[in-house]
C-alpha positions as CSV (number, residue, x, y, z in Angstrom):
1,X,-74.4,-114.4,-132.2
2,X,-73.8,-111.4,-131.1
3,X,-75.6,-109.3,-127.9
4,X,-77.8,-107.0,-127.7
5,X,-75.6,-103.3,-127.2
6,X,-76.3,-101.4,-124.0
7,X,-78.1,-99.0,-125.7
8,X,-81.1,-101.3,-126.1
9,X,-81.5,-101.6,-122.2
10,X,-81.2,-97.9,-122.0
11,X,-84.7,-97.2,-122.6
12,X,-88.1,-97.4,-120.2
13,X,-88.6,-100.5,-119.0
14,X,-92.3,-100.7,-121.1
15,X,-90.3,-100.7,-124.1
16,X,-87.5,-103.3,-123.0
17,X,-89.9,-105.6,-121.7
18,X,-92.0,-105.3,-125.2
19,X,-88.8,-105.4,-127.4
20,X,-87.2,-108.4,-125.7
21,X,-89.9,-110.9,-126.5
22,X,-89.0,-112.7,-129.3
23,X,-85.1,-112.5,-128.5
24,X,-82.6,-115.1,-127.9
25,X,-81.6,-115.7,-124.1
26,X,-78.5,-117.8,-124.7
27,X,-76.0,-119.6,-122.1
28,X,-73.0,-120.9,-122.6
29,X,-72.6,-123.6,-120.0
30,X,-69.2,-125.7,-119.9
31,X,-68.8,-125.4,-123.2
32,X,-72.2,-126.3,-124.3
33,X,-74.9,-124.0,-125.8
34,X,-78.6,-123.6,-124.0
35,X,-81.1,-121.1,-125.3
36,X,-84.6,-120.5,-125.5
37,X,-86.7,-118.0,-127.3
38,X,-88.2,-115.1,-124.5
39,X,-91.6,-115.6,-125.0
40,X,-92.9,-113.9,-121.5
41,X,-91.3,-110.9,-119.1
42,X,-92.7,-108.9,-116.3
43,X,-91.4,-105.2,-116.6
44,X,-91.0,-102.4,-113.8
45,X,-90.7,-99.1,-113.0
46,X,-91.1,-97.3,-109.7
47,X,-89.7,-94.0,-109.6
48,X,-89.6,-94.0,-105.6
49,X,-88.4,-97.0,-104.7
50,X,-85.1,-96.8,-102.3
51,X,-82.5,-99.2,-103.0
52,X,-82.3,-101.9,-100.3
53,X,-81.0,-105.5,-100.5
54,X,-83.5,-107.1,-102.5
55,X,-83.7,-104.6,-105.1
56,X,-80.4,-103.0,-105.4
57,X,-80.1,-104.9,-108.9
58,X,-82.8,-102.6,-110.6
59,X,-81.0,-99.7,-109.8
60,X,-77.9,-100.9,-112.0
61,X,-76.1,-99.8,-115.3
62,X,-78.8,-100.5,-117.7
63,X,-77.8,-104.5,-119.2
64,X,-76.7,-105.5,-116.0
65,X,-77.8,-108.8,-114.8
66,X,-79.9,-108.8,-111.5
67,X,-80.3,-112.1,-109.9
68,X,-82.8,-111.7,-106.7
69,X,-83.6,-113.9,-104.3
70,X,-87.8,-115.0,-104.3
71,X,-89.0,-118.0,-102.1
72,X,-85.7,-119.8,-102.2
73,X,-85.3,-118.9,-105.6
74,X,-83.0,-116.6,-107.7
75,X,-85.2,-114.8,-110.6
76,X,-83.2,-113.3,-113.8
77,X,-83.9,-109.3,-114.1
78,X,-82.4,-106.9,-116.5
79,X,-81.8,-103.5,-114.9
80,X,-83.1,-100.4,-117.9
81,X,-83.5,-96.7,-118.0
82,X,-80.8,-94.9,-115.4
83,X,-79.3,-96.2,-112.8
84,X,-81.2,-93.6,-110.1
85,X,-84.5,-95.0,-111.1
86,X,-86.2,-98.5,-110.2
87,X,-86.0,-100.0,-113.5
88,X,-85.8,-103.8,-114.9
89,X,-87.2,-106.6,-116.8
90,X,-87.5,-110.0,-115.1
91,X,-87.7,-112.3,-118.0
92,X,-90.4,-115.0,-116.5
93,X,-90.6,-118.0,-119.5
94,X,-88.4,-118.6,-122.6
95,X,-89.5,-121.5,-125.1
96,X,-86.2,-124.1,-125.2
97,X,-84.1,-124.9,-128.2
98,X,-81.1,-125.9,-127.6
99,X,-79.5,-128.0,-124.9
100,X,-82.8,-129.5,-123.8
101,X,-80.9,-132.3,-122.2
102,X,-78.9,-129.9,-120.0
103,X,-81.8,-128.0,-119.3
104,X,-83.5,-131.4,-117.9
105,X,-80.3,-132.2,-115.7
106,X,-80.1,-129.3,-114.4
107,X,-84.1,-129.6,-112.9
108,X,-83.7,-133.2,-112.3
109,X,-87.1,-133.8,-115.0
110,X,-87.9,-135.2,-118.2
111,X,-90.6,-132.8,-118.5
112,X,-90.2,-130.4,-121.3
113,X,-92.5,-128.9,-121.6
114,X,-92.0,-127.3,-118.0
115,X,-88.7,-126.4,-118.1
116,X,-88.6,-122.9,-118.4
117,X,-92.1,-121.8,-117.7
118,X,-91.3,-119.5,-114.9
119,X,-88.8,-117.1,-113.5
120,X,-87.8,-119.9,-110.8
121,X,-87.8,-122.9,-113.3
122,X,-85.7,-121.0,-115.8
123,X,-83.2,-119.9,-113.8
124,X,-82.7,-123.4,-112.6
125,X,-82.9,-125.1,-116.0
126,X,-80.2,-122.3,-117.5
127,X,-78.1,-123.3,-114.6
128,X,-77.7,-119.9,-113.3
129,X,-77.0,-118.9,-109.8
130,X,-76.1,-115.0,-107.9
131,X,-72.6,-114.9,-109.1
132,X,-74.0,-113.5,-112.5
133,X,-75.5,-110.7,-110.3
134,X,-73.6,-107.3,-111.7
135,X,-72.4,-109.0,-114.6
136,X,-73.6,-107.7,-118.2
137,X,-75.9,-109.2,-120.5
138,X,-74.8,-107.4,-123.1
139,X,-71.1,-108.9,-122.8
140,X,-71.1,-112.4,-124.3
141,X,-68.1,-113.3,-122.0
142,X,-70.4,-113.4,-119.2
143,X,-71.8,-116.9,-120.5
144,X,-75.5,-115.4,-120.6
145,X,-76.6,-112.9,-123.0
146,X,-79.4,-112.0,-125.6
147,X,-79.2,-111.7,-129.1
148,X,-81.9,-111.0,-132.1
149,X,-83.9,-113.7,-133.3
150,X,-87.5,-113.0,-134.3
151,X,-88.1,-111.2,-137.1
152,X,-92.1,-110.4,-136.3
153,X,-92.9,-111.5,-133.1
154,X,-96.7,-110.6,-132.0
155,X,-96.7,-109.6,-128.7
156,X,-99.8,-109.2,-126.2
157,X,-99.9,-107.0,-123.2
158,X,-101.7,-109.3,-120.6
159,X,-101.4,-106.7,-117.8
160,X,-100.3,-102.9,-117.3
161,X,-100.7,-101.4,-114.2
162,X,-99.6,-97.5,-113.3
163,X,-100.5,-95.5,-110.4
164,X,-102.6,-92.5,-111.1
165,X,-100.3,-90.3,-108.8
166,X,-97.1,-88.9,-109.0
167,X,-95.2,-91.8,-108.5
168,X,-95.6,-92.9,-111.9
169,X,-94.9,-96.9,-110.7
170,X,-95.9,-99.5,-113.3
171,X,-96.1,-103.0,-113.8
172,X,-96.5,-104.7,-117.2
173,X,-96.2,-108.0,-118.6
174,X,-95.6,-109.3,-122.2
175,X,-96.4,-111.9,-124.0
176,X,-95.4,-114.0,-127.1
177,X,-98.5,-115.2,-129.4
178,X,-97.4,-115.3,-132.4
179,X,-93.7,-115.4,-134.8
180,X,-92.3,-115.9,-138.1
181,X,-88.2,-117.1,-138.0
């Protein structure tokens, strides 16, 4: 399975975000292979923003991996666009299929059908942590990336929010409904 190129990150973050759901996050974790299909992200754009320490991440190479810190979490972002411009994906659910039993370990529940229904719970059930911070998505050496999957994926747009002014700053999140393997 190979990743998704570079190229596919190097577009607004609107279209990432739609484009992703129905893709393949896949981790390779001591030898062992965890994946799930993305079936919800959260995409961003502020053209303003200032890097700081929070959100240098979305000011990366496009496919970079930006792990940021949230209420004593790490969440798993994608940086897009240009590197001069507050752009990422933060890929918030993925529906598990395979290593279900590691994903369980790692969060300590037999609950499947909560493992990987938010950015928090994800990251933990993937067992990913800030060392994959910088690292490339679309390098399967890394141990995380995404590949195709989906042929026809439907895909709603539950929210999109874009100020009116110059700024151009939007907020969008997609959605899985519907798919054909």
């Amino acid at each position: 399975m190979k990743a998704l190129p570079q190229s596919f990150f190097a577009l607004d973050s609107r279209q990432v975000g739609y484009d992703l759901v129905g893709k393949l996050l896949v981790r390779n974790y001591k030898g062992k292979k965890i994946s799930g299909i993305i079936s919800q992200v959260d995409a961003y754009s502020m053209r303003n923003a200032v890097p700081n320490n929070r959100n240098r991440g979305a000011f990366y190479t496009p496919g970079a991996i930006h792990m940021y810190p949230s209420q004593g979490n790490y969440m798993l972002a994608i940086s897009t666009f240009r590197e001069d411009i507050y752009n990422e994906v933060l890929i918030r659910q993925v529906i598990p299929l395979e290593g279900i039993e590691i994903m369980m370990k790692h969060k300590g529940s037999s609950d499947e059908k909560n493992l990987t229904n938010g950015p928090g719970k994800l990251v933990k059930a993937f067992g990913l942590d800030k060392e994959l911070d910088g690292t490339f998505i679309t390098d399967n050496s890394t141990g995380l990336w995404i590949t195709m999957h989906l042929t026809k994926p439907s895909v709603r747009k539950e929210k999109e929010t874009e100020n009116g002014d110059e700024s151009n700053d939007f907020v969008g999140r997609y959605t899985l409904v519907d798919w054909k393997q």
